[in-house]
C-alpha positions as CSV (number, residue, x, y, z in Angstrom):
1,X,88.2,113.4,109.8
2,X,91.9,112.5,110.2
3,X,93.4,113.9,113.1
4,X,96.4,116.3,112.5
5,X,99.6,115.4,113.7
6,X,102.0,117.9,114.9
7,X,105.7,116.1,114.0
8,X,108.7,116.3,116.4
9,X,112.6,115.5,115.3
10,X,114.2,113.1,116.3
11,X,117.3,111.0,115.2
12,X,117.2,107.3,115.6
13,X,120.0,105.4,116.9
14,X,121.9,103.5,114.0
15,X,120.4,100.6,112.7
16,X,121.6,97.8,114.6
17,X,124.5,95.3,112.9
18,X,123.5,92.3,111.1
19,X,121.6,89.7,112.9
20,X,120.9,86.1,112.5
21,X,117.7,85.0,114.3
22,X,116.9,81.4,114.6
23,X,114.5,80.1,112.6
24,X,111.5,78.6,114.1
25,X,108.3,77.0,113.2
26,X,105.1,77.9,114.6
27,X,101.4,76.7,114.9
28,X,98.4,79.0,114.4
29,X,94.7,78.8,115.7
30,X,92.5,80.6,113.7
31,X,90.3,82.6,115.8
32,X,86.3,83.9,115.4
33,X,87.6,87.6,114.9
34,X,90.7,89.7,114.1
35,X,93.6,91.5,116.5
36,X,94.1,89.2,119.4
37,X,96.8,91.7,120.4
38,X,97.6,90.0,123.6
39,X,97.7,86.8,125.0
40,X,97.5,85.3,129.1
41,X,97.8,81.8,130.0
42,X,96.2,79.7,132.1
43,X,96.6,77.2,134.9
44,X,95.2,74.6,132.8
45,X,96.9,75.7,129.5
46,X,94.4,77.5,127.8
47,X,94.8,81.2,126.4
48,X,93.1,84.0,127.1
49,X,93.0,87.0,124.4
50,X,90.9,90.3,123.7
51,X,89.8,91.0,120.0
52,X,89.5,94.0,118.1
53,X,85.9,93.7,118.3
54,X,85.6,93.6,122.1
55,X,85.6,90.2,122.7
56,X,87.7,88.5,125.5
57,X,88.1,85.2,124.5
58,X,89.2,81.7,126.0
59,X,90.7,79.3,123.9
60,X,91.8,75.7,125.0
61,X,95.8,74.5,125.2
62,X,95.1,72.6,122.4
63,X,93.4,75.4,120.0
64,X,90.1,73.3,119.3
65,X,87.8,75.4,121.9
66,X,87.3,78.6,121.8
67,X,84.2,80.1,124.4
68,X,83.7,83.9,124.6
69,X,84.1,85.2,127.9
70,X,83.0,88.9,128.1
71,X,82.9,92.1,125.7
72,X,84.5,94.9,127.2
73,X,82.8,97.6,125.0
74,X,86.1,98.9,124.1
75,X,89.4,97.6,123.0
76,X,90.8,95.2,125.2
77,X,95.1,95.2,124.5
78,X,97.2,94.0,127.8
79,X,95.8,91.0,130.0
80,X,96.8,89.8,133.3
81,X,95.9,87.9,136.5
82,X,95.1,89.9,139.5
83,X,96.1,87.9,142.8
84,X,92.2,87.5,143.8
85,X,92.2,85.4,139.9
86,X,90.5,88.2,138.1
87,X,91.8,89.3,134.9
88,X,93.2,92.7,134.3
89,X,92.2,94.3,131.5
90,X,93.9,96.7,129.8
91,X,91.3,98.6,127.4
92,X,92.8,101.0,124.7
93,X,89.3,103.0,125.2
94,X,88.2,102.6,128.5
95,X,91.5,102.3,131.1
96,X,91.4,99.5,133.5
97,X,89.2,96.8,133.9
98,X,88.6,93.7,135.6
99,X,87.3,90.6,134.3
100,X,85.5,88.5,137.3
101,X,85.1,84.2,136.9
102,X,81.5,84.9,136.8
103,X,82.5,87.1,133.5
104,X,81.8,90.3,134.4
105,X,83.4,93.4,133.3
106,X,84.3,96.5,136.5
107,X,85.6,99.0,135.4
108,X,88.9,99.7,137.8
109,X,89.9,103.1,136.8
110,X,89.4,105.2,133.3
111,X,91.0,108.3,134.1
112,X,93.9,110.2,134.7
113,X,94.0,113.9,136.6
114,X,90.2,114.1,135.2
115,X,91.5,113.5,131.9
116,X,90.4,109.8,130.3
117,X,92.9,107.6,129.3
118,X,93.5,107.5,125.4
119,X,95.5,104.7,125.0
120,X,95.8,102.1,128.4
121,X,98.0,99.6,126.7
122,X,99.9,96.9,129.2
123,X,100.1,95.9,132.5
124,X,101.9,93.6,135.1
125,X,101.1,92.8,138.9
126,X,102.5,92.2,141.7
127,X,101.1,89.8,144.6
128,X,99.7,92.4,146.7
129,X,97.6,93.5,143.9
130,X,99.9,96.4,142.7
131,X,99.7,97.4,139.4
132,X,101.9,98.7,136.8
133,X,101.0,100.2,133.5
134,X,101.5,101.8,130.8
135,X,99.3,104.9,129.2
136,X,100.7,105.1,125.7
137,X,100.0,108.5,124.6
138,X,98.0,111.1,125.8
139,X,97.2,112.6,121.7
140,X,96.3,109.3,119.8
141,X,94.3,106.5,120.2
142,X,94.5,102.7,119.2
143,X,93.2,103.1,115.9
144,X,95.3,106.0,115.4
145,X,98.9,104.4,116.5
146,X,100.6,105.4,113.7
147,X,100.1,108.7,114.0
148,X,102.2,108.5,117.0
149,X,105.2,106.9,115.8
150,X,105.0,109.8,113.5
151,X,104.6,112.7,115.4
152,X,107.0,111.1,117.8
153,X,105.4,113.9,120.9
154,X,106.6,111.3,123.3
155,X,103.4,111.8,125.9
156,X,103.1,108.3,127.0
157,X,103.6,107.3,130.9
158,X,104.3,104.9,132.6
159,X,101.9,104.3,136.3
160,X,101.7,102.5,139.7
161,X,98.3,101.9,141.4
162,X,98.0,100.6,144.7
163,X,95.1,98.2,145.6
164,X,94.2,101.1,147.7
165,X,93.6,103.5,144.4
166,X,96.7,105.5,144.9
167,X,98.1,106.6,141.8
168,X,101.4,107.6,141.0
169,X,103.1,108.6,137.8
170,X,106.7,106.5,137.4
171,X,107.9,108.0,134.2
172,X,106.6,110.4,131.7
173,X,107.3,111.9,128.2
174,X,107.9,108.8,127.3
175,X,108.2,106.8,123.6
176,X,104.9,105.0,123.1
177,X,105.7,103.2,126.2
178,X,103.9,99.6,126.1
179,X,104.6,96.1,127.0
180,X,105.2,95.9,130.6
181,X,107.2,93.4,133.1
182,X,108.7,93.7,136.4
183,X,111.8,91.9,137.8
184,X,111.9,88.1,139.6
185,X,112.5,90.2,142.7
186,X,109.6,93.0,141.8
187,X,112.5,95.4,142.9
188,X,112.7,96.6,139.1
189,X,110.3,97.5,136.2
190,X,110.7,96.5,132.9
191,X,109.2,98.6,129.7
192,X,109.2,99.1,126.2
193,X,108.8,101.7,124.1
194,X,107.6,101.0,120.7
195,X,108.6,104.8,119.4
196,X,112.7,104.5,121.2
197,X,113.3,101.2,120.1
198,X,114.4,100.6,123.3
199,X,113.8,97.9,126.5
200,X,114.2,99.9,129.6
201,X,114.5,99.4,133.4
202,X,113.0,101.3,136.5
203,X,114.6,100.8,139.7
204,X,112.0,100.8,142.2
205,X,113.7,101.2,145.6
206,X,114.7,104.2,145.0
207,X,112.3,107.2,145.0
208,X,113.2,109.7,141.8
209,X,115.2,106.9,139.9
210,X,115.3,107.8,136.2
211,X,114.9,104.6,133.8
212,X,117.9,103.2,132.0
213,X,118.0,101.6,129.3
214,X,119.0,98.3,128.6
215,X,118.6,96.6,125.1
216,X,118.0,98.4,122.1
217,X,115.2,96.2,120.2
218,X,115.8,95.6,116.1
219,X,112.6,97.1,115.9
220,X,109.5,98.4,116.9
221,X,108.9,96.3,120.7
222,X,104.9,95.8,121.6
223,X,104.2,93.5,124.6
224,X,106.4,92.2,126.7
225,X,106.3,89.7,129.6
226,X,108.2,88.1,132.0
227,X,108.4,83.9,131.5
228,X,108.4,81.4,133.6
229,X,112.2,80.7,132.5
230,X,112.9,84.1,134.2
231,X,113.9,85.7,130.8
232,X,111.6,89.2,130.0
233,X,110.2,88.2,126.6
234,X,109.4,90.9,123.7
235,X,107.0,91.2,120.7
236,X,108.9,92.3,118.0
237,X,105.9,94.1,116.1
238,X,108.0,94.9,113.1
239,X,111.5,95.4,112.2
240,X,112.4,99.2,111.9
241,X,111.4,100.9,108.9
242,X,114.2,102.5,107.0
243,X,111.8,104.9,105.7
244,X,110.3,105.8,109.4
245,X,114.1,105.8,110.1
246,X,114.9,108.6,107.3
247,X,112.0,111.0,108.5
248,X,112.2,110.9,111.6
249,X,115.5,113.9,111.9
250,X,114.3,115.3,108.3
251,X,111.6,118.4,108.1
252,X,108.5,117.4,109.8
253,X,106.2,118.6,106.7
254,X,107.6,115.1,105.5
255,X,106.0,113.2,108.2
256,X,102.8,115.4,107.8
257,X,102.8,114.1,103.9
258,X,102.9,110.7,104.9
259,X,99.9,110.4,107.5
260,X,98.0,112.4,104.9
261,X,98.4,109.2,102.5
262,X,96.0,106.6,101.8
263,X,97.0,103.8,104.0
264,X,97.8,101.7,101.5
265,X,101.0,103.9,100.7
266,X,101.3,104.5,104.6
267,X,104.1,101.8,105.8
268,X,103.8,98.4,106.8
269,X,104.8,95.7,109.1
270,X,106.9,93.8,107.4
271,X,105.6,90.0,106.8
272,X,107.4,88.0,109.5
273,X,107.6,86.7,112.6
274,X,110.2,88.6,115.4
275,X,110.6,87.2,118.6
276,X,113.4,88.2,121.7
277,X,114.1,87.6,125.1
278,X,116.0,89.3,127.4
279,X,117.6,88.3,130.6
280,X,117.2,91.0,133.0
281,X,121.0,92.6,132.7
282,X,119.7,93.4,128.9
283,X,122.0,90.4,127.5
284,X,119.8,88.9,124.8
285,X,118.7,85.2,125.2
286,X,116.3,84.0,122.4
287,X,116.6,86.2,119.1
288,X,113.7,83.9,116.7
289,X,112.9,84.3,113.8
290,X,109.6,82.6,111.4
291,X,107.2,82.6,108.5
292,X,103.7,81.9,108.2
293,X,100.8,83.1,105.6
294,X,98.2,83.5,108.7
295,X,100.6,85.0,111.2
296,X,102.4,88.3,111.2
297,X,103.1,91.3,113.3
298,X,103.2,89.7,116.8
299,X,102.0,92.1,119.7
300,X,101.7,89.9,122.3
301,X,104.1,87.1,123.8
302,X,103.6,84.5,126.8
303,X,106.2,82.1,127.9
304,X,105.1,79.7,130.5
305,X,105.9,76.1,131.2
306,X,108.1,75.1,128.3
307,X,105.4,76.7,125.3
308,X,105.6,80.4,124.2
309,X,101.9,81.6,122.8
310,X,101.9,84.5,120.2
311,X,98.8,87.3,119.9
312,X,98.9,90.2,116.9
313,X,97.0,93.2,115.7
314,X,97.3,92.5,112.6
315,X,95.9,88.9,112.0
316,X,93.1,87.0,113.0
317,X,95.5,84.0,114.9
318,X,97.3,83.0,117.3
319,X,100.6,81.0,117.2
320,X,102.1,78.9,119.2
321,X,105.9,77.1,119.5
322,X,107.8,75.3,122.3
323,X,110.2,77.0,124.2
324,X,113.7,77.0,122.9
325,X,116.8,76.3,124.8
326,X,119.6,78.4,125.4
């Protein structure tokens, strides 16, 4: 049974002005399954990337060999390297894991308070073995996202952990919080929230610091990841929805209406190809733009060594293009 959703009001900010993204090409590798909603690169160029299915998969820099890794058993979403070269795990369904090189799956920590985690999403790391991360929403699960973005409840978090297990919450009642990246100097964290439209930065040096924010994304921000050009790069999953955009401040029965619809009258991600980057003031960078019939929705981005791979929910892909210049 559908769960019920409970909508809150809220008035989005106005629609941004009119943009004109560069157009670029990309390259896709199809993939043995659907939703590579992440993506993690390599020393030796290949890609790393969790399917909707379970699978963490390893595909080569140049897309012809693909190896299956692991299955998590749950939903893997966020991936990245721990400093012992272990992958992180991020599992929608099952919190944090770690991925070892003999290719098996620990789990790290599926809880919160006693309470499991519905919704572990993204992550970043810092040398010690610190880790950052972001607990979407406390009411809604993975396969029930959009239920989020219309109840707009705002329960997600936003954590610290401690290679010694200390836990601590950062921010809360938070947007759908998701893709996560911290600063060159790891004296700042870097979110998104997917429900805000919003980029937003934590100063960490200072105990009780409130998050500002810094960019206000054309739409609805997944992952997001720090490059190695310095520049904090962000999935644009979908441009806002001017429909999303009309219920959100209107009677919440409205809302209630529209999850109750088949989900072939529910909104969509619109049929393109959004990508951003940010440098860390919140001064946009990169604002690209593409087209392709196997790619859409991007969820995950990676920038590293002059090529920026692309993961998504919705397709069963990757995609791939060089990094542009300034």
């Amino acid at each position: 049974m559908k769960t019920s959703i409970a909508p809150v009001r809220w008035t989005p900010p106005p629609a941004p002005p009119v943009r004109h993204p560069k157009g670029i090409d990309v390259e896709v590798v199809a993939l043995p399954g659907a939703g590579p909603e992440d993506t993690l690169i390599d020393d030796d160029g290949s890609v790393l990337t969790g399917l909707y299915d379970g699978r963490i998969l390893r595909v080569s820099a140049d897309g012809k060999t693909i190896t299956t890794l692991a299955d998590t058993g749950g939903r893997p979403l966020g991936l990245e390297w721990l400093p012992d070269g272990k992958v992180l795990i991020c599992d929608a369904n099952r919190g944090l894991l770690t991925l070892d090189k003999d290719n098996r799956i620990t789990t790290l920590l599926s809880e919160i308070g006693g309470r499991p985690m519905r919704f572990c999403n993204n992550a970043d790391v810092t040398e010690d073995g610190t880790i950052y991360f972001t607990d979407s929403s406390t009411r809604f699960g993975i396969d029930e996202w959009m239920a989020d973005l219309l109840e707009h409840s705002t329960t997600g978090s936003v954590y610290r952990r401690t290679p010694d297990g200390e836990l601590t919450r950062l921010a809360t009642g938070r947007g759908f919080p998701n893709g996560v990246a911290l600063s060159s100097d790891r004296r700042s964290l870097f979110w998104a929230e997917t429900a805000t439209y919003g980029l937003y930065k934590l100063d960490l040096t200072t105990e009780g610091a409130e998050p500002v924010q810094i960019a206000e994304i054309p739409g609805l921000p997944d992952n997001i990841a720090r490059g190695s050009d310095g520049l904090i790069w962000v999935a644009v999953g979908s441009p806002r929805n001017a429909v999303l955009d009309l219920l959100l401040p209107k009677h919440p029965v409205l809302r209630k209406v529209v999850w109750a619809l088949p989900d072939a009258l529910k909104p969509k991600a619109a049929d393109i190809i959004e990508i951003q980057a940010y440098d860390e003031t919140g001064e946009l960078i990169h604002d690209l733009r593409a087209k392709h019939p196997s790619f859409h929705m991007p969820t995950g981005v990676r920038e590293r060594d002059g090529k920026v791979w692309l993961g998504s929910i919705g397709t069963s892909s990757l995609a791939t293009f060089p990094t542009p210049t300034s």
